[in-house]
N, C-alpha and C positions, 0 to 999 in steps of 0.2 A: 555582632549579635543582631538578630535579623527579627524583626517585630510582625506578628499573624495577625489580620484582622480579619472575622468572620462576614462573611455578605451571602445575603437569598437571593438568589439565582432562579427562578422556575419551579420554586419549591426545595432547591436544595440550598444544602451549605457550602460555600464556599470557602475554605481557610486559607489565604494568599497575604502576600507579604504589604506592607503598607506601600509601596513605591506603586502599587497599581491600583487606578482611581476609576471610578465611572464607568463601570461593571455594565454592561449591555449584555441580554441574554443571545445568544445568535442559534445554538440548535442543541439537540438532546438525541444521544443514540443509544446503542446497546452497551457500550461499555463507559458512557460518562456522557456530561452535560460540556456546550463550549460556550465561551463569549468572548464579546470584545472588550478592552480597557486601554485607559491611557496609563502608556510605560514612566513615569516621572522622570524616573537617571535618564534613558534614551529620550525622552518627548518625542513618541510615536506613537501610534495605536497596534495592538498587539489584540494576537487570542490566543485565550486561555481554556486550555480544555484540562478537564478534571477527572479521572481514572479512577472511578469507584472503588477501593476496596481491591487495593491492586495483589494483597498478602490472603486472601479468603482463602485459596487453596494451591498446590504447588501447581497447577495447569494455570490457574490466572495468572499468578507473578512469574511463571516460565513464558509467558506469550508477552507480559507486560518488559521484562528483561529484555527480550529480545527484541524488540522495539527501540527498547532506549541505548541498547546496545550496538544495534545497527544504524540509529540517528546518528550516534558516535562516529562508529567507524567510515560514516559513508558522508563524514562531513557535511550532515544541516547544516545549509544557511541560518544565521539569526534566530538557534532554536536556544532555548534557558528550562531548567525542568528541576525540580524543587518537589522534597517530599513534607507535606504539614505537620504539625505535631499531631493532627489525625489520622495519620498514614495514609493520606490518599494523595494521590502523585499526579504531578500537574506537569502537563509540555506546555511551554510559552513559546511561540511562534509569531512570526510576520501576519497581519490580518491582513487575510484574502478576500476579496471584494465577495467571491461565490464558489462555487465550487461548478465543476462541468453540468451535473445532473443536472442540477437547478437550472445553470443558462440555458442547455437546450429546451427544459420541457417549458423554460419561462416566456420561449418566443416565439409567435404564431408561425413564422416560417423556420426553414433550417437556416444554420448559422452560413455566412456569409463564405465564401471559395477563401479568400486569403484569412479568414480567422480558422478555418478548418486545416489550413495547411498548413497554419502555424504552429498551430496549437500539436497537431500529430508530429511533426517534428521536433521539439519540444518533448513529445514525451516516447520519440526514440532514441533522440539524446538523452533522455535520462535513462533511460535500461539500456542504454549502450555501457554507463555509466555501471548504474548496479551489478549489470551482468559480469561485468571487468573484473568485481569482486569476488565471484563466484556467487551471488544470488540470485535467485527467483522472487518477484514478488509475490506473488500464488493469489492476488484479490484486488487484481486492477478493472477499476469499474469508473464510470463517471463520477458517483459519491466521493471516492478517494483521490481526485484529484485537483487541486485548489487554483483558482483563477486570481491572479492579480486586477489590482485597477489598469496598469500597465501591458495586461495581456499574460506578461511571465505566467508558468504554467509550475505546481509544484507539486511533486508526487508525496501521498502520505499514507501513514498505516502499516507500518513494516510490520503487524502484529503475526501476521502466517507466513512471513517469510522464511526460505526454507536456503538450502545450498543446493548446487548441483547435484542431481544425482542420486539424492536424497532417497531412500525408501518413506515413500508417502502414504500416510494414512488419514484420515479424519477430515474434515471441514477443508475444502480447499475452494475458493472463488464465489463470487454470487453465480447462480447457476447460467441466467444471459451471455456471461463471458466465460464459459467454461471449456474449456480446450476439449475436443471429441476423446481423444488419448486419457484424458480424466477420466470422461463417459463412459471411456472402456477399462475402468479398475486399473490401468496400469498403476504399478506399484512402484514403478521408478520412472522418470520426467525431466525433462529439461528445460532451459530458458523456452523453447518454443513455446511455452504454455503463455507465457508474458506474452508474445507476439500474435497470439489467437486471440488473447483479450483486447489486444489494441485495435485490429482489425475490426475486431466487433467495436470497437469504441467508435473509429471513426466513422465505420458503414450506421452508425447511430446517428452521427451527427452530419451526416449526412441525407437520410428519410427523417430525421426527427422522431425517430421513433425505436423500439429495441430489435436489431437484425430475427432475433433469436428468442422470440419468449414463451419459454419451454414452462410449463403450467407443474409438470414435473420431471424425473430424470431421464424418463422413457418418452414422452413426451419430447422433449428436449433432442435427445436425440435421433427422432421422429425426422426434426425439422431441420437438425442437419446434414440427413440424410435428402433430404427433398432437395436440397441445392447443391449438395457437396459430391451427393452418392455414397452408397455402401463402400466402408474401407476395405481395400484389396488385400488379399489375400497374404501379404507379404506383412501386413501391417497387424491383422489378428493373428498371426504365428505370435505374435508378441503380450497376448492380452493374456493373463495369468487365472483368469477364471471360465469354466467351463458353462458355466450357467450364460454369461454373459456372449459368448461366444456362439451360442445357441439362440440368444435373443436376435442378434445382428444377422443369422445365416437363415431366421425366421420371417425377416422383412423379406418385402416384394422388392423385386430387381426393379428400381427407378430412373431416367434415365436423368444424369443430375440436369440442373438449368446454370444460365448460363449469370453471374455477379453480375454482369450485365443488363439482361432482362429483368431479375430481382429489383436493381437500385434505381433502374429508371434512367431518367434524363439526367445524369450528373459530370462530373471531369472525366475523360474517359482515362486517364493517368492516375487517377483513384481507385477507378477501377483494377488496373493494371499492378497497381501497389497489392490492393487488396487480395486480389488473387495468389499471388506469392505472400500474404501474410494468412490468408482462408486455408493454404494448403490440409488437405486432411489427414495427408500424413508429415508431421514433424519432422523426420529429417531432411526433408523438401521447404520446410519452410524456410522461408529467410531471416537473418539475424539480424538485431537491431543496430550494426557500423555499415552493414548491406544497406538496408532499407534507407539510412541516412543518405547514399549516393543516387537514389531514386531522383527522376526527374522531377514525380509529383513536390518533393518538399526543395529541390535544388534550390531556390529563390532564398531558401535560409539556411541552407548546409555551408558551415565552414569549418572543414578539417582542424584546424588550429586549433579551433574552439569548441571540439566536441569529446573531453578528455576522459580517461580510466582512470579508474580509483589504483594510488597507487599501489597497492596489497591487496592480497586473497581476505576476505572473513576467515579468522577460527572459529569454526563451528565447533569446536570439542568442548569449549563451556557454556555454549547455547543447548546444545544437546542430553547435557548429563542429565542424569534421575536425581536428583536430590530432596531433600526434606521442606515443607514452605520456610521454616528459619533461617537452612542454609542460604534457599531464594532471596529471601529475604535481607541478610547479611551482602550478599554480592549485590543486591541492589540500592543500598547505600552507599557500598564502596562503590559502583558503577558511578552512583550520581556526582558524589563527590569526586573525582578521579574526572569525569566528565568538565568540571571547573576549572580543577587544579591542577591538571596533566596526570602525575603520576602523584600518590598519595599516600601516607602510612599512618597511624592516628596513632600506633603505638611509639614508633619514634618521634610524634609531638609530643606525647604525653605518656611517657615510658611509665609510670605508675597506676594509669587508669586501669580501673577494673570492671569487668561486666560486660554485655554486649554493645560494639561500637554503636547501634544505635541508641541505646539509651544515653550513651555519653556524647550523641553529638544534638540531641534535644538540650541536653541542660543548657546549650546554646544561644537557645531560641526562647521569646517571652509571648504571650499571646493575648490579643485584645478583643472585644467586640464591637462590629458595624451595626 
């Protein structure tokens, strides 16, 4: 039986379990508040982030599902995740010293050649990884990505994670790291899109500043057209809207420039990465076990160690239409099942009646801080 003690946080409530003590506020976004705390069982510090109101409607807790569904399957490290008897849903994770955004824009110069090269390596080992599984992460940005005190680099936010292939619609990337192929409505995408955000990640941390910062989408792709050039001809036979195709055949023939002259004085092997990951058309880009052989990151590639998830994701209960109850209901057996391997509340308890979440609150007792 697991004891809830309330804590204010930034203004909020917090409902988490007594084993974590000394609640530190660390940041606040759009979909919940984070901090840090000391774990009591492990004696570590952890953070805890809090998921507002994860059941408000079936689009929240179908974005919130798929997150904790994909933390699952794609084997987090050291993640713990607990629903409160407020129903707001908490991931307990490893505490990261900062996250990328922060370091770059925290430091008057760019980050140093061997933490830039680490750090990109790093994180095309890990979408060499995701990808293995047939996933996109669809919103790789500096924000989403967690810096150790040790360096360790960890990818987070699977909440718009999509599969291969996918027909995509709606919200896809912060606009800085947005694959041109998005730009252009395509309606179905591939891992490339991952590796046009990484690109943009590292040509970031490398000027210190954002490659790409498109004010809007037209805008946006204004600007990478000015570096990249208008996509050929081969490449809008594929854009699925007529308006949009009409916008790109309206621009002035530019002649592109060269990654080179854009980034300045930097590794010219950076360079050379970048350009095979800038490519403007996708099936030219390079994938991320490719890019791991590159000489830019070789200092830290080793084949042994750079592994595939061993299974594809099912996307077929990520993707269903269902009601927020039913959401709802899969999302306790999600968490629980997440614990306990595989789970049945009815074969514990062959006589309960009602829905298994009300039966697995009578569990739980609740206190205040």
């Amino acid at each position: 039986m697991a004891t809830f003690i309330t804590h204010k946080i930034m203004g909020t409530a917090l409902q988490i379990t007594e084993r974590y003590t000394d609640l530190q506020a660390r940041d606040v976004g759009a979909f919940g508040v984070i901090c840090s705390a000391h774990d009591s069982m492990a004696n570590r510090t952890v953070a805890i982030k809090k998921i507002w109101n994860p059941f408000d409607s079936p689009a929240r807790v179908k974005r919130t599902y798929r997150e904790i569904h994909l933390m699952k399957h794609l084997k987090h490290d050291n993640a713990y995740i607990f629903i409160s008897p407020a129903e707001d849903l908490y991931l307990v994770m490893d505490c990261c010293m900062t996250d990328l955004h922060h370091l770059i824009q925290s430091r008057p110069e760019p980050l140093e050649g061997e933490f830039i090269q680490f750090f990109t390596y790093q994180l095309l080992r890990g979408l060499k990884f995701i990808h293995s599984a047939g996933v996109i992460h669809r919103d790789l940005k500096p924000s989403n990505i967690l810096i150790k005190e040790n360096c360790d680099l960890k990818i987070c936010d699977f909440g718009l994670a999509r599969e291969q292939d996918h027909q995509m619609t709606g919200y896809v990337s912060t606009r800085y790291y947005r694959a041109p192929e998005i730009m252009l409505t395509w309606q179905r995408y591939s891992f490339a899109v991952d590796i046009w955000s990484t690109g943009c990640i590292l040509a970031e941390m490398l000027l210190r500043k954002v490659l790409l910062p498109g004010k809007d989408n037209v805008h946006h792709f204004k600007l990478i057209t000015e570096i990249f050039g208008k996509p050929p001809k081969e490449i809008m036979e594929t854009v699925y809207s007529d308006i949009t195709t009409e916008f790109v055949n309206s621009l002035p023939e530019i002649e592109p420039r060269s990654l080179g002259a854009t980034l300045g004085d930097v590794d010219p092997e950076a360079v050379h990465l970048l350009d095979k990951m800038l490519d403007i058309d996708p099936q030219n880009r390079i994938a991320a076990a490719d890019a791991l052989t590159h000489t830019y990151v070789s200092t830290y590639s080793d084949s042994d160690d750079e592994p595939e998830c061993e299974k594809q994701i099912d996307w077929s209960s990520l993707d269903s239409e269902m009601a927020t109850e039913q959401w709802k209901t899969k999302m306790y057996f999600e968490i629980l099942n997440y614990h306990t391997g595989s789970y049945n509340w009815e074969d514990t308890n062959p006589k309960a009646q009602g829905r298994f979440e009300d039966w697995m609150r009578k569990e739980i007792t609740v206190g205040t801080y």
